[in-house]
C-alpha positions as CSV (number, residue, x, y, z in Angstrom):
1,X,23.6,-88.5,41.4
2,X,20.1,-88.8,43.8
3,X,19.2,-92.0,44.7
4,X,15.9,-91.6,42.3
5,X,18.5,-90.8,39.3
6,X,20.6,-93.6,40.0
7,X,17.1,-95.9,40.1
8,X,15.9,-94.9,36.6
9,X,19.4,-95.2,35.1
10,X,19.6,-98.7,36.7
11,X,15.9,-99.4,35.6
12,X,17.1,-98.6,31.9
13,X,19.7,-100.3,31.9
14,X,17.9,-103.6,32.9
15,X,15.6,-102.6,30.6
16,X,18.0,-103.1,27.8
17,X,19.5,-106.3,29.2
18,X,16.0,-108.1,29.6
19,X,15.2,-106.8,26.5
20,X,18.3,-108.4,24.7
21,X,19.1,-105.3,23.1
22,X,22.3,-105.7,22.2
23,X,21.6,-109.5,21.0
24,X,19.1,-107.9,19.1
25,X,21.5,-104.9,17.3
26,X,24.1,-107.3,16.2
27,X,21.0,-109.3,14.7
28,X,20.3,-106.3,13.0
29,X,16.7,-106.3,14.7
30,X,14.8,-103.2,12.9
31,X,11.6,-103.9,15.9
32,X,14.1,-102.2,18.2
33,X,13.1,-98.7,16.9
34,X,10.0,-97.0,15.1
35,X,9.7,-96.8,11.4
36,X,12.5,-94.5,9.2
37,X,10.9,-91.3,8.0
38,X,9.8,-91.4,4.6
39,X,12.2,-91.9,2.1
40,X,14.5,-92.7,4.9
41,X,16.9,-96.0,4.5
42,X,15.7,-99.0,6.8
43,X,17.2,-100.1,9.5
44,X,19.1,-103.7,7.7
45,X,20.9,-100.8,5.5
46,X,22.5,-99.0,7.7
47,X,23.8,-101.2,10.4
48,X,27.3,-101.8,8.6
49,X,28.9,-99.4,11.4
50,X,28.6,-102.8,13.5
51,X,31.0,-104.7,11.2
52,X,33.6,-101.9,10.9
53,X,35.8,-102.6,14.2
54,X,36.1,-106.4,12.9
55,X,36.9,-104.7,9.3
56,X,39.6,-102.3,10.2
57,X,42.7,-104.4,10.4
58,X,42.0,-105.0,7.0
59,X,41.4,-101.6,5.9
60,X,45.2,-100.7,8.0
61,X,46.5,-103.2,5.9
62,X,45.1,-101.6,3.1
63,X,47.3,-98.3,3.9
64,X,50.2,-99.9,5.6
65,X,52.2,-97.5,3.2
66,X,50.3,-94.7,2.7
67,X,52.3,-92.6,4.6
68,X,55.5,-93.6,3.9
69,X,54.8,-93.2,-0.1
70,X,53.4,-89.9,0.5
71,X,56.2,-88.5,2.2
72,X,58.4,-90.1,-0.8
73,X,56.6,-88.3,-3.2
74,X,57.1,-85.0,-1.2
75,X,53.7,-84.3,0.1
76,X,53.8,-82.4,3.1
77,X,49.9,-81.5,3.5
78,X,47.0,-83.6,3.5
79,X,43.0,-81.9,3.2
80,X,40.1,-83.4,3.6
81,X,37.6,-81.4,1.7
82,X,34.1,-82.8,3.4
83,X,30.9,-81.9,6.1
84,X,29.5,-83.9,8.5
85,X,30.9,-87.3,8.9
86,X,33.7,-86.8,6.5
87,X,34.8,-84.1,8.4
88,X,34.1,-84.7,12.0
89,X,36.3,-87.6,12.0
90,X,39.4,-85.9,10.6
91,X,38.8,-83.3,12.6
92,X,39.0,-84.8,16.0
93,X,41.9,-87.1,14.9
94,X,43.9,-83.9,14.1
95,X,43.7,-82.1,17.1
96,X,43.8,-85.3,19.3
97,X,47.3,-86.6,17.1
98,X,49.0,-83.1,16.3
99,X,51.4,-83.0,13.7
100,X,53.4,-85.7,12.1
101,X,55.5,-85.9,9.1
102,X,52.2,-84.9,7.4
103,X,49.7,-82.5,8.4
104,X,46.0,-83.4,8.1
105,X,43.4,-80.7,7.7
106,X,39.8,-80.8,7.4
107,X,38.3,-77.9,5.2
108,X,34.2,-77.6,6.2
109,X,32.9,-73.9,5.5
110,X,32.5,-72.4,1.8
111,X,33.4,-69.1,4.2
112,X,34.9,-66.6,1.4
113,X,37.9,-65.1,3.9
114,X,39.0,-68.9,5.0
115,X,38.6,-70.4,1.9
116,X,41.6,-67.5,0.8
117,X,43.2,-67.9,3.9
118,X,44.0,-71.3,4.0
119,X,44.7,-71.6,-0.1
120,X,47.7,-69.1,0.4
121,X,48.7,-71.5,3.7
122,X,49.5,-74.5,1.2
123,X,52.2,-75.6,-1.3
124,X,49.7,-77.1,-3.8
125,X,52.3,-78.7,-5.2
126,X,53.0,-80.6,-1.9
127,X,49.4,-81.1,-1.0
128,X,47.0,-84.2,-1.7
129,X,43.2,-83.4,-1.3
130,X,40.8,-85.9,-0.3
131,X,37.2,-85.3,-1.7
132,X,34.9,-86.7,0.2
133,X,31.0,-87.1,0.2
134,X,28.8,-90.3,0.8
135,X,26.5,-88.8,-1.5
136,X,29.0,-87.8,-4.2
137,X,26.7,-84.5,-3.9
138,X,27.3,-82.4,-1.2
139,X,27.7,-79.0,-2.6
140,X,30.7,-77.2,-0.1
141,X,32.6,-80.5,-0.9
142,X,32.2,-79.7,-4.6
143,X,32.8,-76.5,-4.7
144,X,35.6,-76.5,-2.5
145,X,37.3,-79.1,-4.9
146,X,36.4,-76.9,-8.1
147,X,38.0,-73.9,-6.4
148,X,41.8,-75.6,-5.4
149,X,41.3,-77.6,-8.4
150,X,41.5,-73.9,-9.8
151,X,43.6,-72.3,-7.4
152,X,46.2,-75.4,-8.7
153,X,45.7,-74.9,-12.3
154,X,46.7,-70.7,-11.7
155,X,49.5,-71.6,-9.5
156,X,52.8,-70.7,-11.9
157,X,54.9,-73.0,-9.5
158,X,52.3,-76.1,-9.4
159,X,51.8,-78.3,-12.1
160,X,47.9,-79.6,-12.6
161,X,47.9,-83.2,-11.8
162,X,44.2,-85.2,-10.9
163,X,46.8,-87.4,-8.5
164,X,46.6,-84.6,-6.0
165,X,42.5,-85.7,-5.7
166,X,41.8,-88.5,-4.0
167,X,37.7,-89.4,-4.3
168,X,36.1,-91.3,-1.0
169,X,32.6,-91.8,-1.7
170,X,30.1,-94.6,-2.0
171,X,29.7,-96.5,-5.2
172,X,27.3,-95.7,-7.7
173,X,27.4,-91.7,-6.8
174,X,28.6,-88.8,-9.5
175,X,31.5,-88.3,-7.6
176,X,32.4,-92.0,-8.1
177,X,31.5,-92.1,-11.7
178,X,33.6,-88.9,-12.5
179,X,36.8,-91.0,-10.3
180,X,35.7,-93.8,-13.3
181,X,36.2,-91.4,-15.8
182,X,39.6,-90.4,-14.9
183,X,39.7,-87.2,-13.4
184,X,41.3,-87.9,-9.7
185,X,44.0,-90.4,-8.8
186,X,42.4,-92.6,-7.2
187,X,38.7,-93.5,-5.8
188,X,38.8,-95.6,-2.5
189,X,34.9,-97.3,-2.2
190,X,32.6,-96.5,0.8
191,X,30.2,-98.6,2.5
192,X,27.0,-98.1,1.3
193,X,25.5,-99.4,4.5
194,X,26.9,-96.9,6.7
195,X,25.3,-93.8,7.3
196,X,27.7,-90.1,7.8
197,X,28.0,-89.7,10.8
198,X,28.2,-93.5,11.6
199,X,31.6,-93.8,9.0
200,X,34.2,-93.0,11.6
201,X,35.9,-96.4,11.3
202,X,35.3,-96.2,7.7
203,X,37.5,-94.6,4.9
204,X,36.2,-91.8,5.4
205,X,38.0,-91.4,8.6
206,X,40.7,-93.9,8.4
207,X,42.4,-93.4,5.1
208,X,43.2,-89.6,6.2
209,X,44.6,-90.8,9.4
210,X,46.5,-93.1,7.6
211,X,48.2,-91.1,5.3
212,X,49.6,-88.6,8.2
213,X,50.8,-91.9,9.9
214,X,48.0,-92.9,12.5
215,X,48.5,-96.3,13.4
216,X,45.3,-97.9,12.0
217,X,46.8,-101.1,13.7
218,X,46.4,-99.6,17.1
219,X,42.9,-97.7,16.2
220,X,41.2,-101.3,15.0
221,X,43.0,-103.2,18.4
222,X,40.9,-100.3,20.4
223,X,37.5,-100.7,18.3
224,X,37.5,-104.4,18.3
225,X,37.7,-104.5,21.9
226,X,34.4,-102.1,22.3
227,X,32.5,-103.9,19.9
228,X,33.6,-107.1,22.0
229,X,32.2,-105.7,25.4
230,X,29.2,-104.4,23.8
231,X,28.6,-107.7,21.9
232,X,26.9,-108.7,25.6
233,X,23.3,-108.5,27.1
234,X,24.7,-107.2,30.8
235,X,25.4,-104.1,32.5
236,X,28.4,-104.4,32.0
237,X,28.0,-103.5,28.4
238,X,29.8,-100.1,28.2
239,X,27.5,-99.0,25.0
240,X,24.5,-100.1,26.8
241,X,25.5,-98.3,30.1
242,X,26.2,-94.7,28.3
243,X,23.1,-95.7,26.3
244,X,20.7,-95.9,29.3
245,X,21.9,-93.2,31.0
246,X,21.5,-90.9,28.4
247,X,17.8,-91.8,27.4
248,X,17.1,-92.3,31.2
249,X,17.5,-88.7,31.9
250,X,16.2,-87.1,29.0
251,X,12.9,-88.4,29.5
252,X,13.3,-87.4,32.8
253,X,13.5,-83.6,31.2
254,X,17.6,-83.5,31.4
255,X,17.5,-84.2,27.7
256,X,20.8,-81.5,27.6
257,X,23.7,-83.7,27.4
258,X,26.9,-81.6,28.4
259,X,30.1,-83.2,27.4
260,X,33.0,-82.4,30.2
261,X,36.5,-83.6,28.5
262,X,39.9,-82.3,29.1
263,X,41.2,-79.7,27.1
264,X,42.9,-82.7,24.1
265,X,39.9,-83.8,23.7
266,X,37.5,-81.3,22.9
267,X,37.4,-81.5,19.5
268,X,35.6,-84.6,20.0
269,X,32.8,-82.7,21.0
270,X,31.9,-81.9,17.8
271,X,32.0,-85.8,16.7
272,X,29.6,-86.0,19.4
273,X,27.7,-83.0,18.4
274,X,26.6,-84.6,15.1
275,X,26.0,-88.2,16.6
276,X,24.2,-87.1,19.1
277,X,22.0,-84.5,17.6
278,X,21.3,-86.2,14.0
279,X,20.7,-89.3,15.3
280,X,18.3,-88.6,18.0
281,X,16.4,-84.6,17.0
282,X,13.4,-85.4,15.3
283,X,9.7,-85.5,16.2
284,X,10.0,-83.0,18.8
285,X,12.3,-85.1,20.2
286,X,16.0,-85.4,20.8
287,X,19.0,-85.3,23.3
288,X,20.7,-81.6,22.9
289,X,24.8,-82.2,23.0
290,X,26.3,-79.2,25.0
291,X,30.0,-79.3,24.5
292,X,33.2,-76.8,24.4
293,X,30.8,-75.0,27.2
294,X,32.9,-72.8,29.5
295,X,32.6,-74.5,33.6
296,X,29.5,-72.6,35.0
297,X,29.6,-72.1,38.9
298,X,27.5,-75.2,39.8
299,X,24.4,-73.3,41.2
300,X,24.1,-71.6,37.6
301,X,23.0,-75.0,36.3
302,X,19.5,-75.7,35.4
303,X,18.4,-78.9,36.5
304,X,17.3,-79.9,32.5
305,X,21.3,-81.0,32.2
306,X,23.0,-84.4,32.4
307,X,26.7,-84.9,32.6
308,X,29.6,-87.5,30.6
309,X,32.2,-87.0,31.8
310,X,35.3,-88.1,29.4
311,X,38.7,-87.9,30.8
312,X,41.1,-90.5,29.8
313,X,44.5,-88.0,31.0
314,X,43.2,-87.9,34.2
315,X,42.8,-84.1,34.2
316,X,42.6,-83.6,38.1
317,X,40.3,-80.2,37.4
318,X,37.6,-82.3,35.6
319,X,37.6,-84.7,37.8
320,X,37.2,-82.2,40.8
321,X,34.5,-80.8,39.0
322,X,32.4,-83.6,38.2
323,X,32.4,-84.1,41.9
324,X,31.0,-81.1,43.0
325,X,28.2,-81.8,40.6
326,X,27.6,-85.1,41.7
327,X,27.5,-83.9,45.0
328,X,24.9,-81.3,44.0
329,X,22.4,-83.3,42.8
330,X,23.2,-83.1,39.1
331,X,23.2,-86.3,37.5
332,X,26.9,-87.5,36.1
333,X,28.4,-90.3,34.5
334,X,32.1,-91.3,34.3
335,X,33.0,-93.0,31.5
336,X,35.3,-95.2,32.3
337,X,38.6,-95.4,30.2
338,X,41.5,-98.1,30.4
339,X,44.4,-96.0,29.8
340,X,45.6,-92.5,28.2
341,X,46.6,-94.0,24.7
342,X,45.1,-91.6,21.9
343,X,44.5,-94.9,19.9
344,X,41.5,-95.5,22.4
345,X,39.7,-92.6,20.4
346,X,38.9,-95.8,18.4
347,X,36.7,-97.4,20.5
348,X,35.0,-94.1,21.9
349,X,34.0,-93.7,18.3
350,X,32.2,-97.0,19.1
351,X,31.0,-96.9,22.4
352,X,29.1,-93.7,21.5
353,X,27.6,-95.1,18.1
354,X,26.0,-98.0,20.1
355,X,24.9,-96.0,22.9
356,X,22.8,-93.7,20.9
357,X,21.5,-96.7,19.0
358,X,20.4,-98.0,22.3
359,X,19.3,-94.6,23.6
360,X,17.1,-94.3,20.8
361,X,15.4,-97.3,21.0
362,X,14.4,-96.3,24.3
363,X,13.4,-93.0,23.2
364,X,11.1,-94.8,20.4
365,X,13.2,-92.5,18.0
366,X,14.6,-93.9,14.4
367,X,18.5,-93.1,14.6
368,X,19.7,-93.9,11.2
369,X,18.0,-91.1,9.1
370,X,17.7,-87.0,9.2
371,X,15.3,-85.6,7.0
372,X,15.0,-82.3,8.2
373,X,18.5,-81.7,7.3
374,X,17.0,-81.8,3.5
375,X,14.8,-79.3,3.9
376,X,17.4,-76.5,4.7
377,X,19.9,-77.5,1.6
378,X,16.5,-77.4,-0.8
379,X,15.6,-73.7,0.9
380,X,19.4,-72.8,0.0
381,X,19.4,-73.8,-3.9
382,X,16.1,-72.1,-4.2
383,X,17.9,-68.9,-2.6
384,X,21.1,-69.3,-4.7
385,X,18.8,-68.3,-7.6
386,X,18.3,-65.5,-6.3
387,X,21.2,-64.2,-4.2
388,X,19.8,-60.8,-3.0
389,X,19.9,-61.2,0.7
390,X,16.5,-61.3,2.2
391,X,17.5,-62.1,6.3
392,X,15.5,-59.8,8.3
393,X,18.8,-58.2,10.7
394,X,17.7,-57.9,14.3
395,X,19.4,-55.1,16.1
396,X,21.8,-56.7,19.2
397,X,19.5,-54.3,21.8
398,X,16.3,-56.4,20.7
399,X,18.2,-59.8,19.8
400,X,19.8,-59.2,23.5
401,X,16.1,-58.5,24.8
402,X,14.8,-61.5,23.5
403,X,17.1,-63.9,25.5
404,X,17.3,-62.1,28.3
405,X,13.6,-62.1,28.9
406,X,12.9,-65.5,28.2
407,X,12.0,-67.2,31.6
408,X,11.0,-70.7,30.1
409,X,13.4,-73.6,30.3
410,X,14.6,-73.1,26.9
411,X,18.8,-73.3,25.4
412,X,20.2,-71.0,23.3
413,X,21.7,-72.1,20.0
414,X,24.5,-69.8,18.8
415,X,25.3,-70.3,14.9
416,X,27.8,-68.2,13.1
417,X,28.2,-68.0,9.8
418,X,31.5,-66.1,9.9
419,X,35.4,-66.9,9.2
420,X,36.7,-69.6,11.9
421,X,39.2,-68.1,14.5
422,X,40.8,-69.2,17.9
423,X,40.2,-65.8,18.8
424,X,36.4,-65.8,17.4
425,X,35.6,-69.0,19.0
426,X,36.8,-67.7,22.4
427,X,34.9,-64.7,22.2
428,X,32.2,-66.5,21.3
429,X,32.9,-69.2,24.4
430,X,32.8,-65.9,26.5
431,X,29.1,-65.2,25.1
432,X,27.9,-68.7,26.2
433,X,29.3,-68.0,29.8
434,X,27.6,-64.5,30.2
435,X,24.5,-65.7,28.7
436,X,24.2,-68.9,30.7
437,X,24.8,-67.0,33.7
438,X,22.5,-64.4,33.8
439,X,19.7,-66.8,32.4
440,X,20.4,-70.4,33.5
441,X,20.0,-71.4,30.1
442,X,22.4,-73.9,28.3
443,X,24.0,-73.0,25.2
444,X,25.2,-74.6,22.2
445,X,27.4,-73.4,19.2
446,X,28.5,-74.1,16.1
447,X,30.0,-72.2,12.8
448,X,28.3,-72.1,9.7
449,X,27.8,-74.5,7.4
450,X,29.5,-77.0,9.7
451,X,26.7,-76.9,12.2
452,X,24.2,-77.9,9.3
453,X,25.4,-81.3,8.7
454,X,25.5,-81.8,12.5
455,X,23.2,-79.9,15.4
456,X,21.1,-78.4,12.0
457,X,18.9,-81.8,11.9
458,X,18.0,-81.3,16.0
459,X,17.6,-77.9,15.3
460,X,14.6,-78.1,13.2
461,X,13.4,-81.4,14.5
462,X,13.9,-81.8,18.0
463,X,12.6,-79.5,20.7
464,X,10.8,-76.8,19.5
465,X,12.0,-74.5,22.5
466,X,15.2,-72.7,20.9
467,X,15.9,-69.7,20.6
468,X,18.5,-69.1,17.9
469,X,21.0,-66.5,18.3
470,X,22.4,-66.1,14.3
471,X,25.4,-63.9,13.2
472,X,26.0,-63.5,10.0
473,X,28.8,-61.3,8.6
474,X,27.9,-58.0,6.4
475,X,31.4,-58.3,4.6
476,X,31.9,-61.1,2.3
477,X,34.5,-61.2,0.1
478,X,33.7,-62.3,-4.1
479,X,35.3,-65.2,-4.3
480,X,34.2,-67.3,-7.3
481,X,33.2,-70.5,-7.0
482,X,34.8,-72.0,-10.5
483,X,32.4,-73.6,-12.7
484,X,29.0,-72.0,-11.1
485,X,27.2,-68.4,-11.4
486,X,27.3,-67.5,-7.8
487,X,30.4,-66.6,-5.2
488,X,31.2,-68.4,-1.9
489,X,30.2,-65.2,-0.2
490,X,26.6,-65.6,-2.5
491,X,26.6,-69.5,-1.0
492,X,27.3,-68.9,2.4
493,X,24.2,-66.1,2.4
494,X,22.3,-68.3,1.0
495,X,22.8,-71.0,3.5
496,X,22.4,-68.6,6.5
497,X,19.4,-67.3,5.2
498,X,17.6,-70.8,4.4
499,X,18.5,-72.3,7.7
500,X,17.1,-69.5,9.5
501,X,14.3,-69.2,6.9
502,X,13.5,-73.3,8.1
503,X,14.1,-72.6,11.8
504,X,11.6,-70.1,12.0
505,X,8.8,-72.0,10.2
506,X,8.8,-75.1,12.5
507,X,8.5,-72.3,15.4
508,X,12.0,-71.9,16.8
509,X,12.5,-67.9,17.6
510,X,15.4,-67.1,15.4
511,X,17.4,-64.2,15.8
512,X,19.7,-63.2,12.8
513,X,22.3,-60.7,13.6
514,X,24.6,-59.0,11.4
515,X,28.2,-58.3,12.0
516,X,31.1,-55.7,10.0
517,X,34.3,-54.6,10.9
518,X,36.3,-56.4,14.1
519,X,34.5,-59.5,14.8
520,X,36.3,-60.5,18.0
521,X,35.8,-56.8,18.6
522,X,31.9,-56.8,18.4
523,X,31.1,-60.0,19.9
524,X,32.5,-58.9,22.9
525,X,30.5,-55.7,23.0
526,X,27.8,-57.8,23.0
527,X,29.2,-60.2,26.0
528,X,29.4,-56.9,27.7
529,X,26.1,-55.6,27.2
530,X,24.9,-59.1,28.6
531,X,27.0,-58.7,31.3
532,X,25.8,-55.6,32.1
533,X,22.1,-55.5,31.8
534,X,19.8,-56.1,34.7
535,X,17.3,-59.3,33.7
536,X,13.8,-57.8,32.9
């Protein structure tokens, strides 16, 4: 880093110690940020995340057996049917863990052609669902659950049995009244005081992990020793360290906060994605998490980015580039890790919770709330009413025209509300590289609906400089959602076209495009016509 990076870093951080931040945070001090936005929860109810580290023994004690019972009773398959912060968590602790004696999977798209896909992957009759929604609400949960509930109940080789649902919501919700009433196995109880994306160390993360046998024992061991280090007011505090360098910078106009891990880890992007940008994008403000971003050549960097580096296996080729960053000027922080054990994902969880409490703070944002994510899901019901598509299709020529020609400090925010595929999502990975080097400008991405429940919130509240590059797919299967008038196809239109519809009208430059036939195909004609044309 330059010597006047380093200062400002070290100038925040002291900030936060003389300021007895951290003091302060465990006291639940609501002075520490600005007021919620309205209708937003205050501050005193949603600082439970704190207390979760201490709690988790307790809660692995809970599922000592989880495992080991489900296996007994011949499930093979677990699914976590959730967004945001039920999902997230799940997520990363799949990819990170692998496969055990029971797979974990984490279903977040109402995509038509996945939805199918994965429903013919399963044995329902060796399969336990986990529904899960803070707000016992959230409409792809629901209909996700009415659709295998259905798939289940037509399956000639699967008896229909409400012990294959498991509900994990917070008390008081319609999902936890219907548990009451008898129609899943169980319901396990959520905090209330925890917000989504917060819940990590909750139930919402740890009784999946459980069940595919995660040691929960090792996870708490690994939390509890964060929250111990970060319990102190000096700069040694790991949460306050990430914390001021990540606020330091933005306000220093390198509010684009790339994420280099090595390759196990990057699922945790995404985890970071949502912290990161629901927390902190709001009030044209907000720090812009860049992860799963192919390695530019380090002149093709724009000097609006700051660097985490996150490499607990040592990866010699992150390491080596970090360096060459550092040593051009870019600003870069090592986070530093105390061994290679998976378990430590625990603590990360933690670290970066506190550090974008304290980042905030310093930012004069309110982290605990995200009511622009709202406004999309209200556009979308009011759409599903009428399910006639009404997105205005850019051709790629002027889409590609549009971001090509843009010469202000902007990022590019790729959404794609198409099926999920390793071979998509490296195509798409290719379309960040060309873009970013012909333009300079960072980009982020994220598939549909997944992306609402995380970046969605910065997208429409933070920095009004985007320019939104949307596909959308012109084929979508009718696939029914049971109990309901429209399709999955008619629900995932409807999202697409309210997001956008949202976008637009708080002045980011959206740019839908629609797609047919080979996907992987078409997106790559498109990486090729960047490639190929000459900057105006």
């Amino acid at each position: 880093m330059e010597t006047n990076q380093n200062d400002a870093v070290a100038e925040a951080l002291q900030l936060l110690v003389s300021d007895s931040l951290a003091s302060r945070l465990w006291q639940r001090d609501a002075s520490l940020w600005p007021e919620p936005s309205f209708g937003g929860d205050p501050a005193d109810k949603t600082l439970g995340w704190l207390d979760l580290p201490m709690r988790l023994s307790m809660l692995g004690k809970q599922f000592t057996y989880l495992n080991s019972q489900l296996v007994s009773d011949g499930f093979t398959d677990v699914v976590v049917l959730g967004m945001g912060g039920s999902s997230m968590t799940p997520l990363t602790l799949s990819s990170l863990f692998g496969e055990s004696n029971i797979r974990l999977h984490a279903i977040d798209t109402v995509n038509p052609v996945t939805i199918a896909n994965l429903t013919g992957q399963f044995n329902l009759s060796k399969t336990l669902f986990f529904v899960s929604s803070k707000s016992g609400t959230t409409v792809e949960s629901l209909s996700l659950e009415a659709h295998f509930r259905s798939a289940m109940a037509n399956d000639p080789n699967t008896e229909m049995d409400r012990r294959r649902f498991v509900a994990l919501t917070d008390p008081g919700t319609p999902l936890a009244d219907r548990a009451r009433a008898g129609e899943f196995g169980t319901w396990v109880s959520t905090p209330e005081d925890v917000g989504g994306r917060f819940s990590a160390l909750s139930a919402f993360g740890m009784m999946p992990a459980a069940a595919t046998g995660i040691n929960i024992r090792q996870l708490a061991e690994s939390a509890t020793r964060m929250a111990t280090m970060c319990g102190y007011d000096s700069d040694g505090n790991p949460g306050l360290r990430l914390g001021a360098f990540l606020a330091s910078n933005a306000l220093a106009g390198r509010n684009k906060v790339t994420l280099l891990t090595g390759q196990s880890y990057s699922t945790f992007g995404m985890w970071v994605d949502q912290l990161l940008a629901e927390s902190t994008g709001k009030n044209g403000k907000g720090l812009i998490p860049v992860t799963g971003e192919p390695n530019l050549k380090i002149h093709q960097y724009r000097n609006d980015r700051q660097f985490v580096v996150f490499n607990p296996d040592g990866e010699s080729t992150v390491d080596s580039f970090a360096n060459e960053l550092s040593k051009a000027g870019h600003s870069v922080l090592l986070l530093e890790t105390s061994s290679s054990d998976k378990h430590d994902i625990a603590g990360e969880f933690f670290r970066w919770q506190f550090a974008t409490a304290a980042a905030s703070s310093l930012m004069d944002i309110y982290p605990f709330d995200q009511p622009d994510v709202e406004s999309a899901k209200i556009k979308s019901r009011e759409l599903l009413s009428n399910p006639t598509s009404n997105i205005n299709d850019f051709p790629v020529s002027d889409a590609l025209s549009t971001v090509l020609g843009n010469e202000s400090p902007n990022y590019v925010a790729i959404t794609a509300f198409l099926p999920e595929t390793p071979e998509l999502t490296t195509a798409f990975s290719n379309l960040r590289k060309a873009i970013s080097e012909k333009t300079g400008m960072a980009t982020t991405f994220g598939y549909g609906p997944r992306y609402l429940h995380s970046t969605g919130q910065l997208y429409k509240g933070g920095p009004q400089n985007a320019i939104v590059l949307g596909f959308i797919s012109g084929e979508y299967d009718d696939l029914v959602v049971p109990g309901e008038s429209y399709t999955f196809g008619q629900l995932t239109e409807a999202q697409a076209e309210g997001d956008f519809m949202v976008m637009a009208g708080v002045g980011q430059t959206v740019l839908p495009v629609r797609l047919s036939g080979d996907l992987v195909e078409e997106i790559m004609t498109v990486t090729d016509k960047i490639i190929r044309t000459e900057r105006p």
